[in-house]
C-alpha positions in Angstrom: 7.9 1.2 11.1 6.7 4.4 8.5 5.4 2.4 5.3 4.5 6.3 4.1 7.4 8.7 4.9 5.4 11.2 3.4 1.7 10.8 5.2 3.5 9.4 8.2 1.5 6.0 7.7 3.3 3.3 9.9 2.8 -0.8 9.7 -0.2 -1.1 12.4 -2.2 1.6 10.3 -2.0 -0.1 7.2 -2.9 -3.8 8.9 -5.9 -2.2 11.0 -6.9 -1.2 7.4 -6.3 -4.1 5.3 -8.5 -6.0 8.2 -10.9 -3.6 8.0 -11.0 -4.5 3.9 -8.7 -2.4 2.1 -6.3 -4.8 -0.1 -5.6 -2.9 -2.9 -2.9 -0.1 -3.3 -5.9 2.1 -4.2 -8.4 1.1 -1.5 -5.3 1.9 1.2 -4.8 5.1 -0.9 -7.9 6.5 -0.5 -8.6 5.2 3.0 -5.8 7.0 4.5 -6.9 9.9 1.7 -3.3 10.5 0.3 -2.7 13.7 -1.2 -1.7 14.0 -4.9 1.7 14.5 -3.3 3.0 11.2 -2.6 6.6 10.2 -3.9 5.3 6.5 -4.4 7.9 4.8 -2.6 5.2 3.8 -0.4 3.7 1.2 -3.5 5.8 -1.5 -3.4 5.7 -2.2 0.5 1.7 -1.5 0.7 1.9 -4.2 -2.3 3.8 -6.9 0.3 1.9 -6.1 3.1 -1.3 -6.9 1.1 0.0 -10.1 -0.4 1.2 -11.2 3.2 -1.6 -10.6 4.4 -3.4 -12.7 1.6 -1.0 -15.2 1.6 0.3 -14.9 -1.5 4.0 -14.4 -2.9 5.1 -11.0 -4.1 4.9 -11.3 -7.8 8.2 -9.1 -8.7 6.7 -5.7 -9.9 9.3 -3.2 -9.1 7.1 0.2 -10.1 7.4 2.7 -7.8 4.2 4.4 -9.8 1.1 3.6 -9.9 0.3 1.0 -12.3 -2.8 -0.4 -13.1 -2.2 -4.1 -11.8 -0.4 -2.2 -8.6 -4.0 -0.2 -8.2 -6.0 -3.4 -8.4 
């Protein structure tokens, strides 16, 4: 499935990332080098793939922008 509509990212590109370290919105951010334009709507589901993959419960932020705790 497309996480990022707009970079055409799907779901295997973002978990071959967050294995190869990435685990911030940020880190994924940069390493798939996202252009300025981005309409966010990507945020919230890089943030639940990263806390799946940690293992940790999605803590309820419902920013679509880039906030600094969603950039962490």
């Amino acid at each position: 499935m497309y996480v990022c509509v707009c970079n055409a990212i799907n779901d295997r590109q973002v978990k071959q990332a967050m294995n190869e370290g990435m685990l911030s919105v940020r880190a994924l951010r940069q390493y798939f080098a996202y252009p300025e334009k981005c309409c966010g709507k990507c945020n919230r589901c890089l943030r639940e793939m990263i806390n799946e993959h940690l293992g940790e419960s999605v803590d309820g932020c419902t920013s679509q922008d880039m906030c600094e705790e969603c950039l962490a």
